[in-house]
N, C-alpha and C positions, 0 to 999 in steps of 0.2 A: 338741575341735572338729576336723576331718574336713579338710585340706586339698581346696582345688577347682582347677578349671581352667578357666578360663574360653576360654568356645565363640571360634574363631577367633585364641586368642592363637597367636602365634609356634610352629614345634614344628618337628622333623626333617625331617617329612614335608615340609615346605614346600622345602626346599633342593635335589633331584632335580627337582622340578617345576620348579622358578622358574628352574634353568641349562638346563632346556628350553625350556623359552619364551623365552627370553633366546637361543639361539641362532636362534628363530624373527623375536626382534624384537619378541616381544608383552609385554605387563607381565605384570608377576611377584608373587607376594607376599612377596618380598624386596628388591623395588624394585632388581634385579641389571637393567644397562645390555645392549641389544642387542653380542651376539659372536658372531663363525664359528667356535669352538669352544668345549667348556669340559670340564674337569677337577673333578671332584667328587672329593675327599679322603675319606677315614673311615677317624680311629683308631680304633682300638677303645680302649674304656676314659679317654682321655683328658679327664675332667670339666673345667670350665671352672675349679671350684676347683684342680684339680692345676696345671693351666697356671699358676693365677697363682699357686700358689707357691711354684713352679719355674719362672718366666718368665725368669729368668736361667740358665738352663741351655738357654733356648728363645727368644731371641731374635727369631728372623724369625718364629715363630707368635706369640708375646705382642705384637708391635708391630705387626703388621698390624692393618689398619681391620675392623671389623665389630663384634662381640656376642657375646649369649651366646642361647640358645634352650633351648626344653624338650628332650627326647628322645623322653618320652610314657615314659607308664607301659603292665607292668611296666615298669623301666628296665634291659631287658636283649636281649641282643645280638638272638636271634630279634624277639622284637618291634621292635625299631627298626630291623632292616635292612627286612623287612617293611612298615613305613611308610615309610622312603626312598625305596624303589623306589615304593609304590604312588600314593604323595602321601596317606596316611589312615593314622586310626589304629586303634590293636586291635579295637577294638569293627565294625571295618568289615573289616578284612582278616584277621581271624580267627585268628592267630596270638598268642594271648594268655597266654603262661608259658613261663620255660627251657622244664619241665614242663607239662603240661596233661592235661585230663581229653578223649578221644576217647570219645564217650560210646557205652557197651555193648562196649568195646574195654579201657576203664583207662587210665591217665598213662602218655604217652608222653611223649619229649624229644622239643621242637621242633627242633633244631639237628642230632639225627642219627637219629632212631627211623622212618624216610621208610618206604611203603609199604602195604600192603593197605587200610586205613580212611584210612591218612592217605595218598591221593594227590595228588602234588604239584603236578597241575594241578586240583585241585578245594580243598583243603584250606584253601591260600594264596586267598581267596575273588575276588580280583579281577588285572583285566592290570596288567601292571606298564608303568611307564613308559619303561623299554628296548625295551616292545613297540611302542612308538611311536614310536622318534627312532635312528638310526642308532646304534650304541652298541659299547663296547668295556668289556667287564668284566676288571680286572687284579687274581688276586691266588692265590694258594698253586695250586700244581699240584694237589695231593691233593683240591679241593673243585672241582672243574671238572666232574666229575658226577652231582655230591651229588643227593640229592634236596630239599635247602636250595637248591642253586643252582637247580634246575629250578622250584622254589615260588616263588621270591623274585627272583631274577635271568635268569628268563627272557628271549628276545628280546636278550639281547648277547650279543655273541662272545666266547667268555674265553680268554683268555691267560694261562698260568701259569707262574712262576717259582717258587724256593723261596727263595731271600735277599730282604732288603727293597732292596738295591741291585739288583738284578737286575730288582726288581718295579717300583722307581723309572726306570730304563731302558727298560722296554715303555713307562710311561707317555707316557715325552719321547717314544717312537717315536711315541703313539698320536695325542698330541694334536696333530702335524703332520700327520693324518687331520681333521683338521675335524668330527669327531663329536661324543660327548657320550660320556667317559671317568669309568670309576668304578674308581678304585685303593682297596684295601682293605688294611689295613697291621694285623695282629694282635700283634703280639708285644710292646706295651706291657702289653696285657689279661691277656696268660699269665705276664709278669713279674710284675703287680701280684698275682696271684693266686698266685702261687708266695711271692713273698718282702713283697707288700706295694707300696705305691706310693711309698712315702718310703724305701725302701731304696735303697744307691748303684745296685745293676744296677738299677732303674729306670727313676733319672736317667741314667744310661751311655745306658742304649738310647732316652730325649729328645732328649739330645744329639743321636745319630746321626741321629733323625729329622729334625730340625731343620736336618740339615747337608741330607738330602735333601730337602725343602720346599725349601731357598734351592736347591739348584743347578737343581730344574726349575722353580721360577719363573723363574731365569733365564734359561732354554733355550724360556720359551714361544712360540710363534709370536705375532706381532701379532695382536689383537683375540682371544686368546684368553684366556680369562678360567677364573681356579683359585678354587676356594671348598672351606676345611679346615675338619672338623667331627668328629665322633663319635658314639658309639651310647650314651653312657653315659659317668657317674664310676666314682668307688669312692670306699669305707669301706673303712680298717683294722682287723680287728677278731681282736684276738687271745682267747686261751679265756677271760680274765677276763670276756668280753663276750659267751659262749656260754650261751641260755639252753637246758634240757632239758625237753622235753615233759612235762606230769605225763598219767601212762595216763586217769586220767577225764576229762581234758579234749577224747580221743577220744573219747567216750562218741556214738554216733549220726552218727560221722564215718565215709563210706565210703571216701573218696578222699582225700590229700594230693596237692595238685598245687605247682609254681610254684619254690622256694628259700629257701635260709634266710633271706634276709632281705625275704621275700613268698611268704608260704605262703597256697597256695587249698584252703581246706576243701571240698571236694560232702559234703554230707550224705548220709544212706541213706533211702528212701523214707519220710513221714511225721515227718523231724526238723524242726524251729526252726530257724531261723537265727537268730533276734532272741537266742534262751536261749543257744545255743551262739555267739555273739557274745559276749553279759552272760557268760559264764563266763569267757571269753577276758581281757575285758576285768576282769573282776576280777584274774585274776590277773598281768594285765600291768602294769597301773595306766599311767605314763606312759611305757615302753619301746618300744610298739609304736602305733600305729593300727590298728584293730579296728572294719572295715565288712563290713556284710551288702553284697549284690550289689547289691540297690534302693539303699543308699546310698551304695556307691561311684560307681556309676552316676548316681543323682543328682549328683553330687559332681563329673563329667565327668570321671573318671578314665581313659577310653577310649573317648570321644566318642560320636557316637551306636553305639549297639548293634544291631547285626544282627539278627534273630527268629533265623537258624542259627548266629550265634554267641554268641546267651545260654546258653546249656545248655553251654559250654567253659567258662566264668567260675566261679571260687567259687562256691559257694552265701555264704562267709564269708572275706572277706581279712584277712591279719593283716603290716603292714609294719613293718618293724623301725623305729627311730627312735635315734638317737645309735648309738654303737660297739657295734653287738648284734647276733646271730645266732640265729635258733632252730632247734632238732635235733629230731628225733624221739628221736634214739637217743644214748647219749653215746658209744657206740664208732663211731660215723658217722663213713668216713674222710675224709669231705668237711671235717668239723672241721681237718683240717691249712689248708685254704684261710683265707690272711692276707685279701688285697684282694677285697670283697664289694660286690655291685649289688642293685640290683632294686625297691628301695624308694622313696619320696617324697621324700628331704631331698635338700636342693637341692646338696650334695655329688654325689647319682647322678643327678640328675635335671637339670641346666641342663649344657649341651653346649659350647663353643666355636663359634662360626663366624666364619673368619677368609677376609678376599677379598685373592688377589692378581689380578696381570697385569691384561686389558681390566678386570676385576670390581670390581680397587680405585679 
């Protein structure tokens, strides 16, 4: 049976809207109290399972008030920054896979492959909510004129730093502007993926975040209100938990799109989905989830569906399930990657959000 989502639960997206309205004074669907400023947080990587446990290595994020939320499938970084900003999710703002299929173009990466078919003011389907609210975007110098930033983070002014204290310090600067502050902190996400998320350099660079959380909560101005969250968990998954593609299981598959642990099949014109699903599924048994598009989509995997962003989607998704990856190739040097996203279990998929200052 097919995990679902039900229309209007809790998700990402909701958390950039709701500290905008919130500094207008209007309700919110985080039920976050009217403030003249506010500071939106996003780890990367940080699942709600890792916080709690490692909550003693994290202190001032494990004990603060709030929950936990979706992130929205894929569960990966392009699509969830993508819904943060726009308050929606895949199926509406069109950025649906690390990888994706630009159709009459091939798989491109969402996070760096910007240009020609994919321009970053049409691609990214909708304004973002930086386009609406005074705004200060903090976060790596190197991504200040990505064509990610320009899709997803338009409409703020970005400021760049390269250490995460340094990037912690614009922030204190920013939110005594009275805007609406979005600090972006990557270097849990490249830890976990290098060495794992239970490895000690992990926990080391928790800690340190954790020391920066407390020091700008305490530096916030009155009625300014911080709300910490994420893009995504992880799975640990080392090669015992690597599966390899058998060749006929490509049989009428034109395109691989998405990651090892959510790969999106496009068929080639005149194939099944339903058959090349049943294959899938036979040979997966219980390792993966194995949806055609009509019933991921039923299944509200990416809310409502855009008419110009069905033709990006799988024809056929296959998400990993327990400590598992799939490869096409077994000399694939992505197979070195420990810490892995993208999939349904509630490890990648349920985020943190934690409120300080006005918020808590």
């Amino acid at each position: 049976m097919l995990p679902t989502r039900a229309p209007g639960s809790r998700s990402l997206a909701d958390v950039l809207r709701s500290s905008s309205l919130a500094m207008r004074g209007e309700r919110n669907p985080l039920s976050l109290p009217p403030v003249e400023g506010a500071v939106v947080l996003l780890v990367d990587g940080l699942g709600s399972a890792q916080l709690g446990q490692r909550a003693g290595h994290a202190r001032t994020l494990a004990t603060a008030p709030g929950g936990s939320l979706d992130a929205g499938f894929p569960s990966t970084t392009a699509v969830a920054l993508a819904s943060l900003m726009t308050g929606a999710l895949a199926g509406e703002h069109g950025i649906v896979g690390y990888d994706a299929l630009v159709p009459g173009h091939g798989v491109r990466n969402q996070l760096r492959d910007w240009g020609g078919p994919m321009d970053p003011l049409r691609w990214q389907r909708l304004p973002t909510l930086l386009e609406q609210t005074p705004s200060i975007v903090i976060g790596e110098q190197k991504h200040a004129a990505s064509g990610f930033t320009q899709a997803v983070l338009r409409g703020g002014e970005y400021r760049g730093a390269r250490t995460l204290a340094e990037r912690f310090a614009l922030a204190r600067d920013a939110a005594r502007e009275r805007v609406l502050v979005y600090l972006y902190v990557p270097e849990l996400d490249r830890i976990g993926h290098d060495d794992g998320w239970q490895s000690d350099r992990w926990v080391d660079a928790l800690e340190q975040l954790d020391g920066a959380v407390r020091d700008l909560v305490a530096g916030l101005p009155r009625r300014t209100g911080l709300v910490a969250t994420a893009d995504h968990g992880m799975v640990d998954v080392d090669a015992s938990g690597h599966l390899i593609v058998e060749p006929a299981l490509l049989d009428g598959v034109a395109h691989v799109a998405g990651e090892p642990r959510c790969l999106q099949l496009h068929l080639a014109p005149g194939g099944s989905a339903d058959a090349v699903a049943g294959a899938w599924r036979a040979w997966l048994g219980d390792a993966a989830w194995v949806a055609t598009r009509d019933e991921a989509t039923a299944s509200g995997w990416f809310g409502e569906v855009h008419p110009d962003v069905a033709p990006r989607l799988g024809d056929v998704f296959v998400a990993s399930r327990g400590r598992r990856a799939i490869y096409l190739d077994a000399a694939d040097p992505a197979r070195g990657m420990i810490g892995q996203h993208g999939s349904l279990t509630p490890d990648e998929l349920r985020v943190p959000l934690r409120r300080f200052g006005a918020f808590a």
